[in-house]
C-alpha positions as CSV (number, residue, x, y, z in Angstrom):
1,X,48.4,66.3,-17.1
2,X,45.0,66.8,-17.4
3,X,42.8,66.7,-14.5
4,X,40.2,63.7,-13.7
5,X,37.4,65.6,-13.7
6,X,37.8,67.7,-17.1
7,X,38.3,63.8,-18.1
8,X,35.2,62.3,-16.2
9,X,32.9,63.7,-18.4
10,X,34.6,62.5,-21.8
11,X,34.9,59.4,-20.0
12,X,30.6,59.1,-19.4
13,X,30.0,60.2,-22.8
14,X,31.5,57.7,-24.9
15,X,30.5,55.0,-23.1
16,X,27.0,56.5,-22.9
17,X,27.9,56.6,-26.8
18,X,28.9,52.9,-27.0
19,X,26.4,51.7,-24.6
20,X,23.8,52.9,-27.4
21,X,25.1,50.5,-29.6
22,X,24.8,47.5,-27.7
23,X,21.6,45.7,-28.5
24,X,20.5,43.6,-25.7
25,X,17.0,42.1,-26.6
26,X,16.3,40.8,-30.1
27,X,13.6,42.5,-31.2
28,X,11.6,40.3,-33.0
29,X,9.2,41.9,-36.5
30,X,5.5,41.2,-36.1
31,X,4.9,41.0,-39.7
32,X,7.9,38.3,-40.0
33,X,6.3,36.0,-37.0
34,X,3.1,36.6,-38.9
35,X,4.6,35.8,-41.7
36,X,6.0,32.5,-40.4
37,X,3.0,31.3,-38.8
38,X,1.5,31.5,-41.8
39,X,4.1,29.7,-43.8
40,X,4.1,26.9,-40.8
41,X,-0.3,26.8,-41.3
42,X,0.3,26.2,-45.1
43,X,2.9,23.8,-44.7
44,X,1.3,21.6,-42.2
45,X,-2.1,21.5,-43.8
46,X,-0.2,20.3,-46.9
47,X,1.6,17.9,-45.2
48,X,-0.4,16.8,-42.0
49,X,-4.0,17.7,-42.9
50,X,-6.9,19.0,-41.5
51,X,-5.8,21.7,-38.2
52,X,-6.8,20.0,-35.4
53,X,-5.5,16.8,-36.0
54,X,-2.0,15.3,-34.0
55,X,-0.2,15.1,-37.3
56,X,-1.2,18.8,-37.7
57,X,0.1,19.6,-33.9
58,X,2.9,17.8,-34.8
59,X,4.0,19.6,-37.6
60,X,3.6,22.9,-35.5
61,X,5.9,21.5,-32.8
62,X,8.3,20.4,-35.2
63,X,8.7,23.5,-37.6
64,X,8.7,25.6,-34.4
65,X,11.2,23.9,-32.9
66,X,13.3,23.7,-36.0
67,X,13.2,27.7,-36.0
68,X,14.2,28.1,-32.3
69,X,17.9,26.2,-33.0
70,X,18.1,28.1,-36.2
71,X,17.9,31.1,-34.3
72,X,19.6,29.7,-31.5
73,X,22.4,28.9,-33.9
74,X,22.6,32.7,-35.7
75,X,22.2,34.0,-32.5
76,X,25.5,32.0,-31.0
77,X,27.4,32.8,-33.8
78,X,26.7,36.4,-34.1
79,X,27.7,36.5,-30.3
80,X,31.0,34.6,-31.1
81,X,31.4,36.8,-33.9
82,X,31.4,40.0,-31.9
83,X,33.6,38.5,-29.2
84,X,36.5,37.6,-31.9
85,X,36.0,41.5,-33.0
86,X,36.3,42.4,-29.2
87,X,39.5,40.8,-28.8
88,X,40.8,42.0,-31.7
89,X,41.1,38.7,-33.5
């Protein structure tokens, strides 16, 4: 039987290994919000007019708030998704 501590260090280097895989902060691409910001701009001048206006405002707050339960919504089912592969279902 081998001994715990010829075992201890196997032990802290897989789950230092594993422990690397685990991504705890979305990490968000600059060039994707800039991206989006500018889509939102384009859209909302199209739709709502002139920037500056409450339409305009509007149309910020909405499209913005649309994104944040779409990403709310990936972001839940990716975490249900790696639960389920977890518990080996």
């Amino acid at each position: 039987m081998p001994s715990i501590a010829r075992c201890l260090p196997l032990v802290v280097l897989a789950g230092l290994t594993i422990s690397g895989c685990a991504q705890l902060e979305r990490k968000t691409d600059p060039a994707a919000t800039a991206s989006a910001a500018q889509d939102d701009d384009a859209y909302c001048r199209k739709e709502a007019g002139e920037p500056g206006s409450s339409r305009y405002a509007e149309c910020l707050k909405v499209r913005d708030e649309k994104r944040a339960v779409h990403d709310t919504r990936i972001e839940r089912t990716h975490r249900h998704l790696s639960e389920q592969m977890l518990n080996g279902r």
